[in-house]
N, C-alpha and C positions, 0 to 999 in steps of 0.2 A: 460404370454402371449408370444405364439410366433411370430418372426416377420415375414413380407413377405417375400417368397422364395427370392425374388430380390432385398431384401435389406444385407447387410451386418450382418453377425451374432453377437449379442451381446455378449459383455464381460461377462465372467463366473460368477454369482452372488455371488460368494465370493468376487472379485473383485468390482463389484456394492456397495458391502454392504462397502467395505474397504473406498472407493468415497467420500459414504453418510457420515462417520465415518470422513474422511478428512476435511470436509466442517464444521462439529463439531466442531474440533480442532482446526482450521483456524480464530486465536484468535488474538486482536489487544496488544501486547506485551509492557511492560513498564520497565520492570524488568530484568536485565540481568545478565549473568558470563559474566567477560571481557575477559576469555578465547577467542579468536580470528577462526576464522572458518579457516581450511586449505583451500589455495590458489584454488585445485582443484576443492573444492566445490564451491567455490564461484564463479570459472568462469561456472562449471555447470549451477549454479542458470539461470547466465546471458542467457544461451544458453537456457535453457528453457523458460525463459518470453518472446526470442524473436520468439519464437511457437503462440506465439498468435496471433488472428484474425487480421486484420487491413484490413481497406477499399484500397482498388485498388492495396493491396498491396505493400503498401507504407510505411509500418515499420515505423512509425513515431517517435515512443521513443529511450530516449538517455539517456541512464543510466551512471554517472557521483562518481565514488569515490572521497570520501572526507575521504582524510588521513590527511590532513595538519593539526598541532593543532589550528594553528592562526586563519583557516577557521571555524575550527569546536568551537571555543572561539564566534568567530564572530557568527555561527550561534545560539548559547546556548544564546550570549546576546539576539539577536533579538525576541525567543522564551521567553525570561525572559519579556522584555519590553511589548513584544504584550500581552501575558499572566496576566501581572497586567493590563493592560488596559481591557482585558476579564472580568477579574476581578471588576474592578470600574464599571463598567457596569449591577453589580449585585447587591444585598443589599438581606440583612432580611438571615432566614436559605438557601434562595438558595445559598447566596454569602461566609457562612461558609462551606456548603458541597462543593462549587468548590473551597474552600481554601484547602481542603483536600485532591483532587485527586491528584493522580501524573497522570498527562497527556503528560507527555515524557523524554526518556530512555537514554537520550545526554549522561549521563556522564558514562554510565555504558556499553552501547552498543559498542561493540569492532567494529563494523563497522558503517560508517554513509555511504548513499545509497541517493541522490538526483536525480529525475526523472524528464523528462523535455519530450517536444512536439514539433517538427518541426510543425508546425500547415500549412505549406504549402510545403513540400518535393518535388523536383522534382522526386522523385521515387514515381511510381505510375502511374504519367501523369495525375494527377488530376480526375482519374476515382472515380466516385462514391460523388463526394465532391462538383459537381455543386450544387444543391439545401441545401445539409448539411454538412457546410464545417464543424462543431466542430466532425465530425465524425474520424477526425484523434485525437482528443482529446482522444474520446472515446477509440479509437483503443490504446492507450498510457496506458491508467485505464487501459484495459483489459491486457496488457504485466503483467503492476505490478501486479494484481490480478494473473496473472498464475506463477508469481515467486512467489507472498503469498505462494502459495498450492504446489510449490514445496519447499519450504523451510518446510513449515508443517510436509510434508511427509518424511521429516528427519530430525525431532527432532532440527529444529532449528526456532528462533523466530522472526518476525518483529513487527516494530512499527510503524505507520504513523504519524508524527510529520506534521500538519494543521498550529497549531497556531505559523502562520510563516506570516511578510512581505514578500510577493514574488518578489517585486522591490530588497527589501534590499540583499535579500539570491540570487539573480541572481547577482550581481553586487557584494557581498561579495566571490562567486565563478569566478567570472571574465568568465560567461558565454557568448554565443552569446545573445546578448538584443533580439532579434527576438525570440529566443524559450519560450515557455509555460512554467511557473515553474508550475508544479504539486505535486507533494511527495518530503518530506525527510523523507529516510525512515532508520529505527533504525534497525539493523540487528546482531543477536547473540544468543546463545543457552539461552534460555528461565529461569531464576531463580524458575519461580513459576509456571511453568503450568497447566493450566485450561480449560476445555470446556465449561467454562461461560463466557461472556463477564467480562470483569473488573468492567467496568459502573455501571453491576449489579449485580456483587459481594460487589461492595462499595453504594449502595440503590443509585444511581442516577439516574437509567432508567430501564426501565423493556422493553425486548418485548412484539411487540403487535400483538397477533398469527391472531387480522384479516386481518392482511398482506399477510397470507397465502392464503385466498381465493381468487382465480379469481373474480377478476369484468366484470362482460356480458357486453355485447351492442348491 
């Protein structure tokens, strides 16, 4: 298809197909080399996620390194503690099959990567946020989400570490108590690379392709 004279010409579909092929790959990572990603790269990464969308332009995420072992001790307890509590919470073979996932990358991930949301920035001027103020939320996902896919794009891996207290991991960072904790995220060249989800390489979930169809109204 081609587009309208007055629209902008589209990326060469080698490029397109490379995209589609990225979005593939764009795996949630658990598994790491502790080799350490050069300095370069990793302030790249940052400069890329902060390309992304945000309402009023208000840049609302705060990407926050955790080097310190004490912090990152602290954060692995708090993932240990919530995780058997995930845990007790289950029984029968669903409660063996989630004994057996590894659902995060703490010890092996040469970088640990915590994301957070001014959820009310004076940058901006509050455009856009009168009726949906979690749209600076949004705007925060959508940063990390574009450091996912640039990290993808050069062979290196992340992990979303959820099962986290967010009170506890804010205050074990000695962050602003005002900002959004959203991600810790596990960052390092990938031990086992896959274009499958883990999930469902390990039988816990399968997708469900009628996600892909539009729903009318």
């Amino acid at each position: 298809m081609t587009a309208p004279a007055h629209c902008p010409a589209p990326f060469p579909p080698q490029l397109q197909e490379e995209l589609d092929q990225l979005f593939v790959w764009r795996r949630d990572v658990r598994h790491f080399h502790t080799e350490p990603l050069p300095e370069p790269v990793l302030d790249h990464l940052l400069r890329t996620a902060c390309m992304a969308p945000s309402v009023g332009l208000s840049e609302p995420w705060r990407f926050v390194r955790v080097d310190n072992p004490h912090r990152r001790a602290a954060i692995r307890r708090n993932f240990l503690h919530c995780n058997a509590l995930a845990l007790e919470g289950r029984s029968g073979e669903d409660a063996q099959r989630y004994a057996t996932l590894k659902l995060a990358g703490l010890d092996d991930a040469p970088h640990h990567i915590a994301v957070f949301c001014d959820t009310n920035p004076e940058q901006g001027r509050g455009l856009g946020r009168s009726t949906m103020p979690q749209t600076t939320t949004w705007s925060a996902v959508m940063a990390i989400h574009t450091l996912w896919l640039a990290a993808t794009a050069r062979g290196i891996g992340v992990g979303w570490v959820s099962i986290l207290d967010p009170h506890e991991a804010i205050s074990t960072l000695s962050i602003n108590p005002h900002w959004q904790f959203l991600a810790y995220l596990c960052v390092g060249y990938p031990a086992e690379p896959s274009d499958t989800p883990e999930l469902e390489r390990r039988g816990w979930e399968r997708r469900n392709p009628a996600r892909r169809r539009w729903l009318h109204r």
